[in-house]
Structure formats: C-alpha cells, structure tokens
DOFI-261825 format. One record per residue: residue number from 1; residue in one letter; z negated, y negated, x of N, C-alpha, C, CB in turn. Coordinates in steps of 0.05 Angstrom, whole numbers. Atoms other than C-alpha are relative to their C-alpha. Glycine has a CB too. Layout:
BEGIN
num	residuo	nzz	nyy	nxx	cazz	cayy	caxx	czz	cyy	cxx	cbzz	cbyy	cbxx
NUM	A	Z	Y	X	Z	Y	X	Z	Y	X	Z	Y	X
...
// end
This chain:
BEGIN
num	residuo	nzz	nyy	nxx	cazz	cayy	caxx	czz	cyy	cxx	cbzz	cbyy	cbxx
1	X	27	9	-4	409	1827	1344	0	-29	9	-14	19	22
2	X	5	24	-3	381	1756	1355	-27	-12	5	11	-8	-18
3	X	22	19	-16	326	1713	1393	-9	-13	-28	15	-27	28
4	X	1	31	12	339	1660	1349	26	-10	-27	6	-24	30
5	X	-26	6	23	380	1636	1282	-3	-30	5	-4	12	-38
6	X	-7	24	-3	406	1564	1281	15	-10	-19	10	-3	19
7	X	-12	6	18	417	1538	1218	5	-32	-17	-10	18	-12
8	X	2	33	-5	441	1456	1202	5	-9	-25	22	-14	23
9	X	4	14	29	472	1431	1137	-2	19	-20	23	-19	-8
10	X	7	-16	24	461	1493	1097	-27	1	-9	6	26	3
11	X	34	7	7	380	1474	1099	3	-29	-14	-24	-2	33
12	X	-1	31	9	404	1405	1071	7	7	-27	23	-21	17
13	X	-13	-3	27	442	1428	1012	-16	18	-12	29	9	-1
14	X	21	-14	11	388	1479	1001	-24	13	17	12	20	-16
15	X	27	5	-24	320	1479	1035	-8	26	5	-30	-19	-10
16	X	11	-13	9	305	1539	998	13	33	20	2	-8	-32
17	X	-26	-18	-3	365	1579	1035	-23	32	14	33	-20	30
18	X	13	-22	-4	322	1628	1076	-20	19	-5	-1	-2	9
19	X	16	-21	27	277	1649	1021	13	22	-13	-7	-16	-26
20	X	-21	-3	24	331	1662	979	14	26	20	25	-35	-9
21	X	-16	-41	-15	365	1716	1035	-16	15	-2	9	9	36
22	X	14	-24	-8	307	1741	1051	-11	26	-20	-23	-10	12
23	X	6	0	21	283	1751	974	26	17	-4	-7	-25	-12
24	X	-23	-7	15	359	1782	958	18	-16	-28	-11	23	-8
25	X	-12	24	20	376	1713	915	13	-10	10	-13	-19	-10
26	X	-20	25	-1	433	1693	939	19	-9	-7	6	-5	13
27	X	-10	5	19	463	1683	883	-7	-30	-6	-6	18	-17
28	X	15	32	9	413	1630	878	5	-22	21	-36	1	-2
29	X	7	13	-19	431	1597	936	28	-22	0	-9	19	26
30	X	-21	16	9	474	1529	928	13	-8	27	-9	-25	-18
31	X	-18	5	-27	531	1521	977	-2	-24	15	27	0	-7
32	X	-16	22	-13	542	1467	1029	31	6	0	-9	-5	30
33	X	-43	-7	7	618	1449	1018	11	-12	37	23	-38	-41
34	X	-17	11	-22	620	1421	1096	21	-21	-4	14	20	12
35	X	-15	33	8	646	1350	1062	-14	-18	21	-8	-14	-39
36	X	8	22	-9	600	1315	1107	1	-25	-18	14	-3	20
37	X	7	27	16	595	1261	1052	-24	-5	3	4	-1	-28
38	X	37	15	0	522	1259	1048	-13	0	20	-23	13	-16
39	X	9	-5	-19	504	1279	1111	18	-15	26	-2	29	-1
40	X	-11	20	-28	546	1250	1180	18	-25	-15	27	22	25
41	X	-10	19	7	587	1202	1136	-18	-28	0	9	7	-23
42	X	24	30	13	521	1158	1108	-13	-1	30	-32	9	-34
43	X	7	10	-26	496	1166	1192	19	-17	5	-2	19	22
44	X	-18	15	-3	561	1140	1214	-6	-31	-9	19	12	-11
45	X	9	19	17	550	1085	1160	-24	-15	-7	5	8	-16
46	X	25	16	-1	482	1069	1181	-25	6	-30	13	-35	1
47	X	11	-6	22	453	1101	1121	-17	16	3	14	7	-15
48	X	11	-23	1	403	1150	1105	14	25	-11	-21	-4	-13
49	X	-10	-28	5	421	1228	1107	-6	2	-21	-9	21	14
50	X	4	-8	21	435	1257	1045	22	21	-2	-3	-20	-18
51	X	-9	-17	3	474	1313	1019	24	-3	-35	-25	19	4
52	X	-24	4	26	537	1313	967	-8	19	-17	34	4	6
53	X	18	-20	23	509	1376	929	-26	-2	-17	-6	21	11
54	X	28	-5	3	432	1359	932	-9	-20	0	-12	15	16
55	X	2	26	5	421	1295	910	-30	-13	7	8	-3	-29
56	X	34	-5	-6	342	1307	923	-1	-4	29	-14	33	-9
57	X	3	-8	-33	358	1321	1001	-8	-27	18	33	13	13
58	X	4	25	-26	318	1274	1051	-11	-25	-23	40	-12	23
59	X	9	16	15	288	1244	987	-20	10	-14	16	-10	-14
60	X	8	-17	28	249	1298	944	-23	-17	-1	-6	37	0
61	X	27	9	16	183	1257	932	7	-22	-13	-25	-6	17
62	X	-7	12	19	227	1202	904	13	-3	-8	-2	-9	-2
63	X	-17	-6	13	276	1231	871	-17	37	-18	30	-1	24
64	X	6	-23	8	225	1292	846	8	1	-33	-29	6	8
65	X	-19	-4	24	249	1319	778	-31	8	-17	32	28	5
66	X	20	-15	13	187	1322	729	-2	0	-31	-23	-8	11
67	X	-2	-8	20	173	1349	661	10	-26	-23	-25	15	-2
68	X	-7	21	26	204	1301	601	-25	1	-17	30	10	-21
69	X	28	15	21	150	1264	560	5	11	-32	2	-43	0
70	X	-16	-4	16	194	1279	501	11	19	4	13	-15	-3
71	X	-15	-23	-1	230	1345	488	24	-17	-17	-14	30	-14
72	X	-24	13	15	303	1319	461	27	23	9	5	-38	11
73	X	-17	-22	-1	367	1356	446	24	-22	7	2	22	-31
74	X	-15	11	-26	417	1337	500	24	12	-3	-12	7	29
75	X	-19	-12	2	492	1345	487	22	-13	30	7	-3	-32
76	X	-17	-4	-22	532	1349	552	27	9	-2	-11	16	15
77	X	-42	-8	4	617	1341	547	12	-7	28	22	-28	-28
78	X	-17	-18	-28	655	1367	603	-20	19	12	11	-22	28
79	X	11	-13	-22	643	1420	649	4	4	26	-1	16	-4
80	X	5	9	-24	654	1389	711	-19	6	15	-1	-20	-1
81	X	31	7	-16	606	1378	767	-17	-21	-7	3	-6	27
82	X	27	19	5	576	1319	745	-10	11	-24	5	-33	-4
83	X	14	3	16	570	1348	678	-24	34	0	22	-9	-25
84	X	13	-30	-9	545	1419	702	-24	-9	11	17	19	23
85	X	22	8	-18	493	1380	746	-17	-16	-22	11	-19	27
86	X	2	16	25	476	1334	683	-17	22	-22	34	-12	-11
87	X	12	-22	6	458	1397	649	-19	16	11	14	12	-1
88	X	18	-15	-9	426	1433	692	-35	-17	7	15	13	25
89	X	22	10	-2	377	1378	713	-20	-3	-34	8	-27	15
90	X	7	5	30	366	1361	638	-12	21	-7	20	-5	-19
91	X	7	-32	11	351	1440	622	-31	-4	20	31	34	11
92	X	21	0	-20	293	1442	688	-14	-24	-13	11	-3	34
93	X	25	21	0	256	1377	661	-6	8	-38	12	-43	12
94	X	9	-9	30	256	1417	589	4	-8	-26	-22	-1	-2
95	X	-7	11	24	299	1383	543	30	25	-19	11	-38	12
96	X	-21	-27	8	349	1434	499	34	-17	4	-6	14	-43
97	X	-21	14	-12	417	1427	529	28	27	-11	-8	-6	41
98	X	-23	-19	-3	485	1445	506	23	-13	9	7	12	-25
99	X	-28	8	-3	547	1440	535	22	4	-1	3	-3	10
100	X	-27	-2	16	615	1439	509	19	-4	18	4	-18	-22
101	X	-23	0	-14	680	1446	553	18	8	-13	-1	12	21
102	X	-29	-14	8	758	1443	533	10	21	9	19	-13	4
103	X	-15	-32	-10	779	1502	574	-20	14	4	19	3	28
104	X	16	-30	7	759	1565	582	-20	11	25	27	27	-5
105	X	16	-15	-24	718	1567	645	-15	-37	8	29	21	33
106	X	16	15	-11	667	1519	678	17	-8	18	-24	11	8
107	X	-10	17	-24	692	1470	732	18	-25	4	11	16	13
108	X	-9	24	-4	734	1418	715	21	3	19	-19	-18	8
109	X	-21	-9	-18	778	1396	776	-11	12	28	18	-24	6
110	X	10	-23	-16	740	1436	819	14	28	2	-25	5	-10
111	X	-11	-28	2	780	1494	798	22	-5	15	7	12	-28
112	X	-18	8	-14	845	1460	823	-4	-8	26	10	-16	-10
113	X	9	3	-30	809	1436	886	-7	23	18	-23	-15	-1
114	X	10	-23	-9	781	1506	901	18	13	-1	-19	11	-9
115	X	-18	-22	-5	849	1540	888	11	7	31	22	-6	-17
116	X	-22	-11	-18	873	1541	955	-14	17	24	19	-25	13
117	X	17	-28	-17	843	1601	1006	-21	-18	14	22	22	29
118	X	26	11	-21	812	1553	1057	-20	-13	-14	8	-21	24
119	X	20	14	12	775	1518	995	-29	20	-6	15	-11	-26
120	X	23	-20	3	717	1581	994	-23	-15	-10	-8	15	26
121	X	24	3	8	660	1542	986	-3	-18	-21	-14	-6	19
122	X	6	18	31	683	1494	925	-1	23	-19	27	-27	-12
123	X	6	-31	24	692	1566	891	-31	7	-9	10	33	18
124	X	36	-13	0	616	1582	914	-8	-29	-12	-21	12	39
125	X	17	21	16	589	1515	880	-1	8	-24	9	-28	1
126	X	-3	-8	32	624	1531	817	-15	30	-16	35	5	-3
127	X	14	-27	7	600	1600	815	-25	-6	2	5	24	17
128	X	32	16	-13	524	1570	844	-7	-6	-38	7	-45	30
129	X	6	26	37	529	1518	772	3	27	-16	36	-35	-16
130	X	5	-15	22	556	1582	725	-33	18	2	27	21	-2
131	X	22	-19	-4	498	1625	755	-30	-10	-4	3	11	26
132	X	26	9	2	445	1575	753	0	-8	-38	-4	-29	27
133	X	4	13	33	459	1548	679	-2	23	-17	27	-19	-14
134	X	2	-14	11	461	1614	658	-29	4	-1	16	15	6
135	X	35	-18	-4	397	1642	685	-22	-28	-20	-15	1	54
136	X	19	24	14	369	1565	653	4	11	-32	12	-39	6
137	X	5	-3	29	388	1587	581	24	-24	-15	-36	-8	-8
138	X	-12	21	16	438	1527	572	16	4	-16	10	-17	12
139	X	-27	-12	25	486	1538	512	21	-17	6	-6	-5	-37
140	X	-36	18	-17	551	1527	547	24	11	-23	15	20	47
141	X	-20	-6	15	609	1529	495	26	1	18	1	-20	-21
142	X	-29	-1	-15	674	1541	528	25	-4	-24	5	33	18
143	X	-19	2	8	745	1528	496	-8	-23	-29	11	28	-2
144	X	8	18	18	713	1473	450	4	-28	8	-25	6	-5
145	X	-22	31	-9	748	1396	456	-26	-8	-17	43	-8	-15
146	X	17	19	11	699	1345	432	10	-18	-18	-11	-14	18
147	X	-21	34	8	717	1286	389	-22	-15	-8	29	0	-32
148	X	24	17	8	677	1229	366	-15	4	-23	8	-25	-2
149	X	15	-3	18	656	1250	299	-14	24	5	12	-2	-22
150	X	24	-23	-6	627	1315	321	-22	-4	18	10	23	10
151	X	24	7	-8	589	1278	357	-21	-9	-11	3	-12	13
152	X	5	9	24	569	1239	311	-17	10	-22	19	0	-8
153	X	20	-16	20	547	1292	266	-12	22	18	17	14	-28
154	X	14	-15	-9	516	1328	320	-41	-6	0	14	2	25
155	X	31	1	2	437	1335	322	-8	-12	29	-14	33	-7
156	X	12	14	-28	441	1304	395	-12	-27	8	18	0	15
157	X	16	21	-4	390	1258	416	8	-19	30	-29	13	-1
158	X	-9	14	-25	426	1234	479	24	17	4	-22	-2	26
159	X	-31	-12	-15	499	1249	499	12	-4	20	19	-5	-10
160	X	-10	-4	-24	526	1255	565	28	10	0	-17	16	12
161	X	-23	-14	2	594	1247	571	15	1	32	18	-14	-23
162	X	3	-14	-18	629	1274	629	28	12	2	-22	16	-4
163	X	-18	-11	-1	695	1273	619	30	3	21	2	-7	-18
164	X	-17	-13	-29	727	1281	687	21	-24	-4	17	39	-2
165	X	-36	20	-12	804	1245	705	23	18	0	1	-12	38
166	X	-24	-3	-3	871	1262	707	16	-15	12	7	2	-17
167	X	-6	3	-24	923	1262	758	24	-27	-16	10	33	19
168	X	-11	14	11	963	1198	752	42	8	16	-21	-31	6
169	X	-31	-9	-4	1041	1210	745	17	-31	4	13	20	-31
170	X	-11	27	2	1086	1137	768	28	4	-25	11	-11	37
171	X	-16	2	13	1133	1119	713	28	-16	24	-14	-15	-25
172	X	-22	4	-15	1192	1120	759	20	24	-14	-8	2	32
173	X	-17	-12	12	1263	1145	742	-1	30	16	25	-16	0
174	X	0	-27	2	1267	1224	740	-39	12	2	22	9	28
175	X	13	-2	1	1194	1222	740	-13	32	-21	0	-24	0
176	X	4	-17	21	1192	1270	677	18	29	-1	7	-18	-23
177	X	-4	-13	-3	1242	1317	708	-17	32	7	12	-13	9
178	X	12	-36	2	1225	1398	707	-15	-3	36	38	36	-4
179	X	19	-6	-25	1217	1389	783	-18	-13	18	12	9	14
180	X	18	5	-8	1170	1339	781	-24	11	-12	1	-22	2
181	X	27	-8	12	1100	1365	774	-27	-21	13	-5	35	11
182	X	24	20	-12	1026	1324	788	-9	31	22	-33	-16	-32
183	X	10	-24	-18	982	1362	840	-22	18	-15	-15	-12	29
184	X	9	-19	9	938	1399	789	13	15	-13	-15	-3	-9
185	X	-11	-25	4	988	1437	765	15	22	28	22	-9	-21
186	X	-9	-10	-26	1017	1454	838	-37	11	0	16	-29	28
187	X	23	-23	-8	945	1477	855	-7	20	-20	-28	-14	7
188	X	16	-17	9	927	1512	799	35	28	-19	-29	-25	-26
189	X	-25	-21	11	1003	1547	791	14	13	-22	-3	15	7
190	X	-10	1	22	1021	1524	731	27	0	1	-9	-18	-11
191	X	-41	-1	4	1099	1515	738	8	12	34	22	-49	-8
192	X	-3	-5	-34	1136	1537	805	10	-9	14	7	16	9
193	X	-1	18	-20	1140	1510	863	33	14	18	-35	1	18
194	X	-20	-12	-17	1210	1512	894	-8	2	35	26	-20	-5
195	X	16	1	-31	1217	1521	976	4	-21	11	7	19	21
196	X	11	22	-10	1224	1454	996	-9	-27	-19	18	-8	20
197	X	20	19	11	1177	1404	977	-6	-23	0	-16	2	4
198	X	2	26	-5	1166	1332	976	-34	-6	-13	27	-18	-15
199	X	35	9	21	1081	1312	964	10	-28	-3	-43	1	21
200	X	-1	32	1	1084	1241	944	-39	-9	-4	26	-14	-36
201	X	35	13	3	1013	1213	966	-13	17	32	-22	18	-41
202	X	3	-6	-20	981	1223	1031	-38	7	10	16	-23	13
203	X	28	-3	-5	909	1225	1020	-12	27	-2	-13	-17	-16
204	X	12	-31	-8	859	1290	1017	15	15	-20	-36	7	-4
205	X	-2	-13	22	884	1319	953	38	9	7	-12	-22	-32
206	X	-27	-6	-7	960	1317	981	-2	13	29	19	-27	-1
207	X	2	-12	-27	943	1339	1050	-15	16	2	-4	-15	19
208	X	10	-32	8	902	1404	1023	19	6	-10	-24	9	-18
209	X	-21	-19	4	963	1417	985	13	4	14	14	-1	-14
210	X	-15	-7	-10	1006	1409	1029	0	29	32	7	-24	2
211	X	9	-20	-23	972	1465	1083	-3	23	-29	-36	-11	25
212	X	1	-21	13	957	1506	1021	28	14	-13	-18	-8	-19
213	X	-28	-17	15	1033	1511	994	11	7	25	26	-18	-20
214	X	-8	-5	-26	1051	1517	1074	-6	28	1	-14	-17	20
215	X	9	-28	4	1017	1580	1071	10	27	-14	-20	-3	-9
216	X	-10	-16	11	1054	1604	1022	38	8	8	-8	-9	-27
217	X	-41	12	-8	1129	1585	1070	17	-8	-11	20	16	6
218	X	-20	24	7	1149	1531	1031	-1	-20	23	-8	-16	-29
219	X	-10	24	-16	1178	1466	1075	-11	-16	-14	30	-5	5
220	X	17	25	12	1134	1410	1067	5	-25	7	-26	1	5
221	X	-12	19	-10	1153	1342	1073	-24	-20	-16	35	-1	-7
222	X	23	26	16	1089	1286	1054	11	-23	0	-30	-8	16
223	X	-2	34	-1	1102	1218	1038	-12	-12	-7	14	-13	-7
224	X	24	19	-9	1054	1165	1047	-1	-35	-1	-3	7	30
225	X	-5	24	-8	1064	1087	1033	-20	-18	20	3	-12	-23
226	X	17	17	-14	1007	1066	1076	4	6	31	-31	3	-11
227	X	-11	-1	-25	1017	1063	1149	-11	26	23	-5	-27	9
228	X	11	-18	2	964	1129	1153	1	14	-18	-16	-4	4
229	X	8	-21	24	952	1187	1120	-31	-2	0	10	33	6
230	X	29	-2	-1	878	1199	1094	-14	-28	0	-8	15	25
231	X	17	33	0	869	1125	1092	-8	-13	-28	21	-25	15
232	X	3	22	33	868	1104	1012	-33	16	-7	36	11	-38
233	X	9	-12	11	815	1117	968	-34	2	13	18	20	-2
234	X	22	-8	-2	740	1145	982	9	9	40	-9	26	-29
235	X	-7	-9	-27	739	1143	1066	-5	34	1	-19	-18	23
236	X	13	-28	-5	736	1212	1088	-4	6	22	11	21	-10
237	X	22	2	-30	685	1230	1143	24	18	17	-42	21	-3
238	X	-18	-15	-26	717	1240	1213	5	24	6	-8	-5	21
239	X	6	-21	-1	704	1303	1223	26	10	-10	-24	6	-12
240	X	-22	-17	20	750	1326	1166	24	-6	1	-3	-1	-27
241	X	-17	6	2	795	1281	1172	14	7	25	-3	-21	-7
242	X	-10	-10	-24	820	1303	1245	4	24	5	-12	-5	18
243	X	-8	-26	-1	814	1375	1226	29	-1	-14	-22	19	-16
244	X	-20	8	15	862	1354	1173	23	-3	15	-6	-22	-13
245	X	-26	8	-12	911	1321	1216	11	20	26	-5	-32	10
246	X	-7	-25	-29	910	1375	1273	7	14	-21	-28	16	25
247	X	-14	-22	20	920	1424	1216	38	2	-7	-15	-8	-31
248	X	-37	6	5	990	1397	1191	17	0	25	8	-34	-14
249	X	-14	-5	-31	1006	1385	1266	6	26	5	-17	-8	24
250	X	-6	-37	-3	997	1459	1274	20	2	-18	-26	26	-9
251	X	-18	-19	23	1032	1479	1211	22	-20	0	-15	7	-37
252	X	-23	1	4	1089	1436	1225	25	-25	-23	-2	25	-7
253	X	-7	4	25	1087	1394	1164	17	-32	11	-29	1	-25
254	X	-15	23	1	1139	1330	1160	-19	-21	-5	22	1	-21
255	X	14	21	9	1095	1264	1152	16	-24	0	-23	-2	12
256	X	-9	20	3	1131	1202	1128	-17	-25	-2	13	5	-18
257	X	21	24	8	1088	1137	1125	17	-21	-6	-21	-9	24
258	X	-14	23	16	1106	1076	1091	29	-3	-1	-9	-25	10
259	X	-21	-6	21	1146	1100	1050	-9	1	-18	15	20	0
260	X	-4	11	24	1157	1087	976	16	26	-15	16	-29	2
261	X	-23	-2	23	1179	1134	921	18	-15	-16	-8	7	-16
262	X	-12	11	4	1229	1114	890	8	8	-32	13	-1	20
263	X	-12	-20	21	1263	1164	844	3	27	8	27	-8	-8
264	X	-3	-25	-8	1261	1237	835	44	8	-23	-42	23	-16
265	X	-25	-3	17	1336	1265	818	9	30	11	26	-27	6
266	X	-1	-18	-5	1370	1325	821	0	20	29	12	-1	-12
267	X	8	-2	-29	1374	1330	895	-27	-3	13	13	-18	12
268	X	26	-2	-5	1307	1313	906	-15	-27	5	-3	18	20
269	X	17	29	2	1267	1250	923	13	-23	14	-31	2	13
270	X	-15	41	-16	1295	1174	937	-26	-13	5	22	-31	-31
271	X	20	21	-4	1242	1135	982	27	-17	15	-33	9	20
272	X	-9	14	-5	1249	1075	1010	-24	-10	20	12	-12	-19
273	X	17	10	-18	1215	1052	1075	17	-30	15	-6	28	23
274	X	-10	19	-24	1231	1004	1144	28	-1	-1	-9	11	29
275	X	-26	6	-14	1296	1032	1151	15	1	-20	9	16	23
276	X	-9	-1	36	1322	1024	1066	-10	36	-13	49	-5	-4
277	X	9	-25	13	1333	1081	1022	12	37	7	8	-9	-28
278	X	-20	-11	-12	1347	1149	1033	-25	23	-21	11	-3	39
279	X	9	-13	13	1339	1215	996	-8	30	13	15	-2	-18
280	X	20	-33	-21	1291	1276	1022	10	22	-18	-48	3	0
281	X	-16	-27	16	1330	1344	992	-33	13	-1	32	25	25
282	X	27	-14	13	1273	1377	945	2	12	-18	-19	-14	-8
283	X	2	-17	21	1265	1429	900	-10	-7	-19	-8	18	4
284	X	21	4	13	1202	1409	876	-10	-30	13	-19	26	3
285	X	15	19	-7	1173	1340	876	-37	3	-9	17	-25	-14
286	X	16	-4	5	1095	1344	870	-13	-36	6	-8	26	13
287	X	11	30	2	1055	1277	854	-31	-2	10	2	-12	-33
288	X	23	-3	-3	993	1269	887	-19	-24	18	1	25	8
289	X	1	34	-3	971	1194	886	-24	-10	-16	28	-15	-13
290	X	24	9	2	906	1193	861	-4	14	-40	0	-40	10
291	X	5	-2	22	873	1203	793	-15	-27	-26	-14	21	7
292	X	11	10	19	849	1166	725	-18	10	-13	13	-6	-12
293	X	25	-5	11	786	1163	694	6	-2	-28	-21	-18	9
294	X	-8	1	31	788	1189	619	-29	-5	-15	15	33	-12
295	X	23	13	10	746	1142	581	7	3	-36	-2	-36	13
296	X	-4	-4	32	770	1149	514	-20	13	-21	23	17	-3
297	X	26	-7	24	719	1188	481	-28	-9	2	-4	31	-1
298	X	29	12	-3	665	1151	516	0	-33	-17	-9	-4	40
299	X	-11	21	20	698	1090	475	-4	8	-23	27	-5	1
300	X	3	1	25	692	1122	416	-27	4	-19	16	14	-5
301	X	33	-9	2	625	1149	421	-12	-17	6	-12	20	15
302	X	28	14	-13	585	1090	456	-11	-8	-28	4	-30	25
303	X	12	28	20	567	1049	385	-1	26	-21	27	-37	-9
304	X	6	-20	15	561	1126	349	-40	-1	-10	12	28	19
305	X	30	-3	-4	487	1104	346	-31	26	7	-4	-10	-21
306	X	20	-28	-20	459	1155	390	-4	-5	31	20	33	1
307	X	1	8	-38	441	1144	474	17	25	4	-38	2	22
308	X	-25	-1	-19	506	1145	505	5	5	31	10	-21	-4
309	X	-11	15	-41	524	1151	591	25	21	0	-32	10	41
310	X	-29	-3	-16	581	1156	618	-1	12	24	14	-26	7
311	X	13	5	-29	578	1186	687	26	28	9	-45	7	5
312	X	-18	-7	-21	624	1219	737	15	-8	5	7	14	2
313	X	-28	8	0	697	1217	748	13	-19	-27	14	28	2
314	X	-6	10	21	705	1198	674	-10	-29	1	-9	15	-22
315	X	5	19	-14	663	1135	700	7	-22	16	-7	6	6
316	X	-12	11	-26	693	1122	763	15	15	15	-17	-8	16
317	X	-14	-16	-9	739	1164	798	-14	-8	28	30	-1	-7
318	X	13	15	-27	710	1175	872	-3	37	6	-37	-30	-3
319	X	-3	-23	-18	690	1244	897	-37	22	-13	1	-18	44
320	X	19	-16	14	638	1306	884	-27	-8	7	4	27	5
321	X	27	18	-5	576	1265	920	-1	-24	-19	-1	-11	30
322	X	4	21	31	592	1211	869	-14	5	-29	28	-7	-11
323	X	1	-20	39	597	1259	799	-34	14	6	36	43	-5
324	X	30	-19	3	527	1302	830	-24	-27	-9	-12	20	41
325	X	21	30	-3	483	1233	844	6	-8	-22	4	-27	25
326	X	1	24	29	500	1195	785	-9	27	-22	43	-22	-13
327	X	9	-20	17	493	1257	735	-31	8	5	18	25	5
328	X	29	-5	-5	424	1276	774	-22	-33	-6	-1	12	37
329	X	13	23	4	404	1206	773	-8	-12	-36	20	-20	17
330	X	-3	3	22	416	1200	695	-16	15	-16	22	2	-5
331	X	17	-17	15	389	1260	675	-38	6	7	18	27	3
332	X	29	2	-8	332	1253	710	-29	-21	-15	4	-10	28
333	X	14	21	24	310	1194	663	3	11	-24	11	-29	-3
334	X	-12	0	32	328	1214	591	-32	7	-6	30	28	-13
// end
C-alpha cells in the first residue's frame, strides 16, 4: 500500500507512462535507459532538459510531429535506433514506410549493447521500437542487405539511410589472430572468450564488457592509453560514470592506464606504457576502441536522384541521444 507514488525520469521519456499502466499498455510504454544524456548531463552543461529516447521531451509544442502535406513512400535502411525512430516518426505523420535490415532482428548495436544482464532496459527500447512499428503497420523487411541499385529502382520518394558503424580493429601485429576478437562479437558471443582477458580500450563499451564477462569468472585485465578510463569519446554523465568505476572496484577488475597496445601473440597482449614493454598473459584479446561510421552506401546512393539523409551512427558515430534526435528531427520534415 501507498500514500504516494514518486515517479522522475520515466515521465520524461514518456509522459504518457501512467495512462499506459493504468490502461494495461505497457507494452506501449517507452523505456528510460537511466543514460542521463538528455536529462542531468545537458543541466550539468547548462542546457535545457531533454531526454535521449524522447526527443519531443521539455519541447513538445516545438518539436510537435504533424500530418505530412504530401503522402510519400519512405524507404528506411538499417534497423537501428536511429533508423527504427526514422520510421516510426515517418509512419505517425502518414507517409508509407518500409524498412529493410541485414540481419534477422531489429536493433542494430543495440543488441550487442543490451547483451549483458545489467543492460535490461536497452532490451526494453528495442522491444518498445519492434512493438510500436508493428502496431504502426510499417513493412519491416528483415534479412534483406541494401545496395545502391535497389535503391535506385525502388519506388522511394525519400531514403533514409541509417546505416549504423562498426567496431574498429588496430592493424597491429597478431591483430588477426583467432584470439583477437572486437567487442561486438565478445558481447554478442560470437567466438569464445577464454578465462583471462585483456579489453583494449577503456571507455563505456569496454568497461560494460568488462563487468559483463566478470560475471561470467573470467580475469579481466582493461587497458587504457589515456591517463583515465571513461574519458575518450562522447563525455559520459557523472552519475554513470562513478557507478562504473565503483563497479570494477568491487568486481576486482585490473585497470592499466596509459598504456599502448602493442601486439597480440600467442601469450597474450604486448603494451607499452611509462615503464617500456611488457606482456599481459591472455587467452583472449578483445578490442574495444571505439567504432566507424559505415558510409559507403550513403556514397553510392546520395546522386541516385532521389532525397537522400544520412543520419545516425552511419553519420557520426556518438551515442543513442544522437541516432534518436537527428532521425526524429529528419523525419519530421520530409
């Protein structure tokens, strides 16, 4: 029993939230992921509140989403978040929307981000996007690769491409060995992970793996060339970042800082820091040093004479408040 409920950024990411229980929709109801990106980051930063899911939040009268002047047939490649969000807005303002994904399930690297137990609520987004695009009617193709001439000869009056990033691997010697892997195949448990470990890369995406393969009682050993962990890249709000670092403290984990891969070899990883070189005994080396934006088919498509955007990760590599906002912002015009 209860006086009183008290509820804070889950009314941000969706206003709608206590309709939606009370109604038995909460299916319908779109997660806060507790990223603090849109919300305490942009305070911190002197900014106006906003929300990494809900691109509308703390804005809706000017950012409202209204009917297209024009009905036009809207082809959407990837199924990411930006391009799931890209879709879905596009479908709500009444333009016919299909979207096409290489693999066999919605999400992009969301799936690899959400693999590890404590990730729960990037799971509930993804599920949120299949459940809402369904109930919209959008014609989501799955296991279908794009290329430029099917675009080409498609009937689409605006194309939205959307094609996410990939994890970048350093052309260093043993680099191509069996027991190096990038970090989306370690999260998503594509090859296997011996029991001790070397992450190479120190930012969020190496310091979720490394608590998520911890879990499983592998020996974790991070290495880091910057003189912090959590410091490259897209800042990430305090908050997280201190859960973060208390986390590994608990669990134990090895943190190396400026240090340098070097070479992966059969023994396991050669860095090189302050005090020269020296080699960390590893089963498995895992690479997890950031990602690349795959522009290639937006190259081949821009001059296909059809309206072209570019927008998410495939864009700009940066984070899931980046891929929602730019996709909502895009589709909101067409």
């Amino acid at each position: 029993m209860a006086d009183g409920i008290a509820i804070g950024r889950t009314l941000i990411a969706d206003a709608d939230y206590c309709n939606k229980v009370l109604t038995g929709k909460e299916e319908d109801i779109r997660p806060c992921l507790g990223c603090h990106m849109g919300c305490l980051a942009r305070i911190f930063a002197g900014k106006p509140m906003g929300c990494a899911v809900n691109a509308a939040a703390l804005r809706e009268c000017q950012m409202e989403l209204t009917p297209a002047l024009v009905r036009k047939n809207v082809l959407v490649v990837g199924g990411g978040v930006g391009g799931m969000e890209a879709a879905r807005v596009a479908k709500l303002r009444g333009h016919n929307v299909t979207l096409i994904e290489k693999a066999g399930k919605l999400g992009g690297n969301m799936l690899p981000a959400g693999s590890p137990e404590f990730k729960t609520d990037d799971r509930k987004l993804v599920a949120w996007y299949e459940h809402t695009l369904k109930n919209l009617d959008v014609d989501i193709r799955l296991n279908t690769e794009a290329t430029a001439q099917m675009i080409a000869e498609s009937d689409a009056d605006v194309v939205m491409i959307a094609a996410g990033s990939t994890p970048i691997v350093p052309e260093i010697p043993g680099s191509r060995l069996e027991k190096s892997i990038d970090c989306v195949e370690a999260l998503l448990g594509k090859k296997e992970i011996g029991q001790n470990v070397v992450i190479v890369g120190g930012g969020l995406v190496g310091c979720e793996l490394a608590l998520h393969l911890k879990k499983q009682g592998k020996e974790i050993t991070i290495v880091e060339a910057l003189p912090q962990i959590l410091s490259a890249g897209v800042p990430i709000p305090v908050p997280n970042a201190m859960m973060l670092k208390d986390l590994l403290k608990r669990d134990e984990i090895t943190i190396r800082t400026e240090c340098r891969i070097e070479e992966v070899n059969e023994t396991g990883a050669v860095i090189s820091g302050k005090d020269g070189k020296e080699t960390l005994q590893a089963d498995t080396v895992v690479f997890a040093i950031g990602f690349r934006a795959d522009k290639l088919l937006y190259r081949e498509t821009a001059s296909c004479g059809k309206l072209v955007y570019e927008l998410g990760d495939g864009k700009k590599v940066a984070n899931i408040m980046s891929a929602v906002w730019d996709a909502y912002e895009i589709a909101r015009y067409i």
